[in-house]
N, C-alpha and C positions, 0 to 999 in steps of 0.2 A: 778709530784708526783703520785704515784698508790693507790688511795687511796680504794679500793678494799681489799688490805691489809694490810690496818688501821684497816678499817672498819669492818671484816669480820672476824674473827678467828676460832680456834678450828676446828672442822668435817670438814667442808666445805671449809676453805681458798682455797684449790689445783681448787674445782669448781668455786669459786666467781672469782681466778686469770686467770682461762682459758674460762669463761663468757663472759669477758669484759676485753679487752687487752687498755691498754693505754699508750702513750709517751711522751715526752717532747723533742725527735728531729724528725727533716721530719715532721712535723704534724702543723697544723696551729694552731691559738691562741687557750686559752681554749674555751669553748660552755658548756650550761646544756648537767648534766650528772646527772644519777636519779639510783641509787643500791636499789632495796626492798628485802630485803631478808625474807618468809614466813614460820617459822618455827611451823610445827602442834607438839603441845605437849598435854600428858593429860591432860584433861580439869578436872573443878574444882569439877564438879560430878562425876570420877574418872569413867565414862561410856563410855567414846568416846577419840575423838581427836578435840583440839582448837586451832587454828590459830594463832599467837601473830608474828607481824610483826618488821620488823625494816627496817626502810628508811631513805635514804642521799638524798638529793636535792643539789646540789654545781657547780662548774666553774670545769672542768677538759679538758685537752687535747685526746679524746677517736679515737680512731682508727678504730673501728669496737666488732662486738658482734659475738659471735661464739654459737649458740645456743646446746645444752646437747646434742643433736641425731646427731650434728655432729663431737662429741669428739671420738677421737681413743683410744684406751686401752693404757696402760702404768703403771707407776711407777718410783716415784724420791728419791734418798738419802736421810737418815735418815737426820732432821733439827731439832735444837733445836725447842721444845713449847715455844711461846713466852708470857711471863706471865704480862707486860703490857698492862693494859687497855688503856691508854692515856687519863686518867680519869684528868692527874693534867695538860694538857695544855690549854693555852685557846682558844675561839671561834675564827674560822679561818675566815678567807675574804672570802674564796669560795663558802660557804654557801647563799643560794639565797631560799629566803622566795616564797613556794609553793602556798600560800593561805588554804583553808580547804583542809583535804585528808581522804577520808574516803575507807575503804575496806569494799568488798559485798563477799558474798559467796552463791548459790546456786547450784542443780543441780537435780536429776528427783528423787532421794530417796526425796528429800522435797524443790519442787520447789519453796518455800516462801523465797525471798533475805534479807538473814540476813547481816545487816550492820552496824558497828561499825566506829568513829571516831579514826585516828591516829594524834598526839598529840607530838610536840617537849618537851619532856619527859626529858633527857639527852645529856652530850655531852661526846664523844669520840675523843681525837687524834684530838681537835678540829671542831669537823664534830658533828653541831645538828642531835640528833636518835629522829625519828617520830616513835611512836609504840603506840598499844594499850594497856591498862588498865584492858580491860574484853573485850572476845572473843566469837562469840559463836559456837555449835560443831558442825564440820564440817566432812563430808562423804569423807573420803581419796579416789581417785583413780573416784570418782564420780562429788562432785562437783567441779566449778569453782573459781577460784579468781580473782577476779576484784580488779584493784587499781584503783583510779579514783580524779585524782589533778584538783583543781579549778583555781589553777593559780593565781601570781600578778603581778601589772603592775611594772616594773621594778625586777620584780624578776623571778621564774623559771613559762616557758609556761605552760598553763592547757594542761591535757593529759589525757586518760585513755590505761590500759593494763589490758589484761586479759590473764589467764594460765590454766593449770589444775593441780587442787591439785594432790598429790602422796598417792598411795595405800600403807596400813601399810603392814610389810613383817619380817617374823620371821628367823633370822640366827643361822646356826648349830654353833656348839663350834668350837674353832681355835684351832689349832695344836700349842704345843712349836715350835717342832722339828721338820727341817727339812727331807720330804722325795722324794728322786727321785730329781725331778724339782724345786723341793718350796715347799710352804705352800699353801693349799689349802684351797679356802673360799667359799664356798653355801651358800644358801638363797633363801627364795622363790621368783624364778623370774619373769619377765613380759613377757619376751620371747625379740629377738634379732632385733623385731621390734619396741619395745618398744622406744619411743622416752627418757625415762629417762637413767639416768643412774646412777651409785653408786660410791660411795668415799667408797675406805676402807684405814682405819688409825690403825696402830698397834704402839701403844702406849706403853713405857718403862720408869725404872728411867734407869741415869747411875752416876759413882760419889761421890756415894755415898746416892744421893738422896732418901727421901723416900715416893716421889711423881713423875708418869711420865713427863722428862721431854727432853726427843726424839721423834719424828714420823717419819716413813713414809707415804707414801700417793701411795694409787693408783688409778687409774681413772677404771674402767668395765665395757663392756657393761651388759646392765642388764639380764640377762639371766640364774640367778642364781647360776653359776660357773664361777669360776675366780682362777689360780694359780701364785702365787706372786714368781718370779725366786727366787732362792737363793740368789743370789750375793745381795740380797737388806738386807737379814735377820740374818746375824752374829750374831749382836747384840741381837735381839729379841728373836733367839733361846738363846746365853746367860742366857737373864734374866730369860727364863722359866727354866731352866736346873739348875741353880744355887743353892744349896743348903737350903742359906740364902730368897729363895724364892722374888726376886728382882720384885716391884709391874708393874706388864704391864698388859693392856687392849685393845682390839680392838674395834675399833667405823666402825660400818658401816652406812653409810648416801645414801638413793634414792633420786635422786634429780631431778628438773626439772627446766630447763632455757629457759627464751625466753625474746628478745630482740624488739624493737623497734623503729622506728624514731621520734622524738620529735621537732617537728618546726626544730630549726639549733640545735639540739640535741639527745641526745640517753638512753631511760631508759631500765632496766634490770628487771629480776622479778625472782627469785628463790621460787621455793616449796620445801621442802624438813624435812626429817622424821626420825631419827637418832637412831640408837639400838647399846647400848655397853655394851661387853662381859666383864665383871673382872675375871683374869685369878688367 
């Protein structure tokens, strides 16, 4: 089971699925396998940006990690949005008790390690979410994020990982219409060395619907320009061209992955920072 894409939805699923590849043939039995996913959103003093985590500790079959700087550009066919939480199944077996897990953040604008506790909070799809409660604000593009697992005996190894948070980044407006090649997408970029990189999702109803519920997904290097071919955007252009004004938005998400060996296992660590356009 890929549980990647339980666990993960909306902006990011295309990066969590190409993160962390997993199987259940060729591969040997399951092993810890650890997803943190680290989403900065505005914090509650409406001044900055706050970290609010979410992490799986569980049994999976993993194959390897593909860290963000080594992902190629692209783009997949429109997929339905999946609007299942997996809020109504119950607590799976694969789930293996981490012990305490707390997240640090610092970095040279305010070198003081602010640290908060992550807390099995809810379940998903069966998969207990560790997350926190209150965050505090965190320097995009500056400081660090440390996860840092205590471990239980019989349950998943202590571990730590650390990454670097993502710099916030402002995106031009999206075209309905196609022109020339595709649709064109900017944003201020990091440059081509940039170890992150960007999801962009263009989001529509179709249907009838009066909520998007299509995407595409495309992977970019971060470098602030990215042209989405045609053949991907029939649709999209549709919805914008439509009279009836059919609701679609684009979500652009920077992101950042890095991957790890974990005793006879393997944790992951996502940053990432999400800005959507309503057209």
């Amino acid at each position: 089971m890929n549980y990647r894409s339980l666990v993960v939805g909306g902006t990011v699923a295309a990066a969590a699925l190409a993160a962390a590849c997993t199987s259940s043939v060729g591969v040997g039995g399951p092993r810890p396998f650890s997803y943190i996913d680290v989403h900065e959103l505005p914090s509650d003093n409406a001044t900055g940006l706050a970290p609010y985590a979410s992490a799986i500790f569980v049994q999976d079959r993993v194959t390897g990690v593909v860290p963000s700087f080594a992902l190629g550009e692209g783009c997949n066919q429109p997929v339905a949005i999946s609007t299942d939480d997996g809020s109504g199944l119950p607590i799976s077996g694969a789930n293996l008790d981490p012990g305490a897990v707390h997240m640090t953040v610092k970095g040279t604008i305010d070198p003081n390690p602010r640290t908060v506790d992550l807390t099995a909070r809810s379940v998903t799809n069966g998969l207990l979410q560790y997350t926190n409660s209150t965050a505090p604000t965190i320097n995009g593009g500056d400081d660090s994020v440390s996860i840092n697992v205590a471990g239980a005996a019989g349950g998943f190894p202590a571990f730590s990982i650390r990454t670097a948070s993502v710099q916030h980044f402002v995106a031009q407006p999206v075209d309905d219409s196609i022109v020339g090649l595709g649709i064109r997408v900017q944003w201020t970029g990091l440059g081509a060395a940039s170890p992150t990189r960007m999801q962009i999702a263009l989001q529509y109803a179709t249907g009838g619907n009066i909520t998007p519920n299509v995407e595409m997904r495309c992977i970019a290097v971060d470098d602030g320009d990215f042209t989405i071919p045609r053949q991907y955007l029939g649709e999209w252009e549709d919805a914008g061209v439509d009279s009836l004004h059919i609701p679609h938005q684009a979500v652009l998400s920077r992101f950042n992955t890095v991957g790890a060996n974990v005793a006879d296992g393997i944790a992951v660590i996502i940053t990432r920072i999400d800005t959507t356009i309503v057209k």
